[in-house]
C-alpha positions in Angstrom: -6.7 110.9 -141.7 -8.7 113.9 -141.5 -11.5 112.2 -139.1 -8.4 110.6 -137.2 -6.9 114.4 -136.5 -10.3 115.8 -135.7 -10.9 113.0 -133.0 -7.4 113.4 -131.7 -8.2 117.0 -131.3 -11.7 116.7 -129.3 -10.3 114.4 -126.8 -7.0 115.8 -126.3 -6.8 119.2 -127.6 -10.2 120.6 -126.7 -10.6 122.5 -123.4 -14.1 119.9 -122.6 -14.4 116.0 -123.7 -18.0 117.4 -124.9 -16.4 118.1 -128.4 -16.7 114.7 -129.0 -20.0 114.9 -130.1 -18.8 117.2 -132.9 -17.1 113.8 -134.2 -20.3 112.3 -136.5 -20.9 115.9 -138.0 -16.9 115.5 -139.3 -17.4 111.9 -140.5 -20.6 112.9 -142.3 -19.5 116.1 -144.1 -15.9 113.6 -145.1 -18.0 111.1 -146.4 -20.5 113.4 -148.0 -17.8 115.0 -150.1 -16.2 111.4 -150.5 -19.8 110.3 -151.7 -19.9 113.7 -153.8 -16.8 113.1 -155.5 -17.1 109.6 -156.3 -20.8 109.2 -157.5 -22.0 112.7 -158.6 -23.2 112.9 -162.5 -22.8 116.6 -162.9 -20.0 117.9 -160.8 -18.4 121.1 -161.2 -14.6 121.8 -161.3 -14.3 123.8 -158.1 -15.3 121.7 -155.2 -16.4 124.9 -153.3 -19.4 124.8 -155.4 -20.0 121.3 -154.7 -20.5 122.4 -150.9 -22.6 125.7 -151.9 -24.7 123.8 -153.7 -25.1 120.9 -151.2 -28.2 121.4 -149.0 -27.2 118.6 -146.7 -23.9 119.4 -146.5 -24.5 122.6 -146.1 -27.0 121.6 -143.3 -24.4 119.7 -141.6 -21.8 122.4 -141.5 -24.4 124.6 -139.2 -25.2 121.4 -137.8 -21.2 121.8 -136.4 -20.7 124.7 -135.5 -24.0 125.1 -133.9 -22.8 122.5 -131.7 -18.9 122.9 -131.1 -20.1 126.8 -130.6 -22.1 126.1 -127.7 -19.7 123.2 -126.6 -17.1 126.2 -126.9 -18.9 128.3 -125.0 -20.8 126.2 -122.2 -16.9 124.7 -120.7 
């Protein structure tokens, strides 16, 4: 449902249709946690480590807002 409200948002919510693009980065960083969650040996309690500790989750959260920024800023 979250990837569903995120893609309702870029095209209709969104001042350009260019935040479309920002769509795969959301499905990644979903599945990654999904993926995290479901199949991770040693994971910690507090799912905010999970994404500090991450490198390419953490490399797709730049990833995004590297991208919806200059999205943001180019319409």
């Amino acid at each position: 449902s979250i990837i569903v409200a995120y893609s309702l948002y870029a095209v209709l919510g969104a001042r350009s249709q260019a935040m479309l693009l920002t769509v795969p980065f959301v499905m990644y960083g979903v599945f990654r946690v999904l993926f995290l969650i479901h199949h991770g040996s040693r994971l910690p309690d507090d799912p905010t480590i999970v994404v500090w500790q991450d490198r390419p989750l953490q490399a797709c959260i730049v990833l995004w807002g590297v991208s919806a920024g200059l999205i943001s800023a180019l319409s």
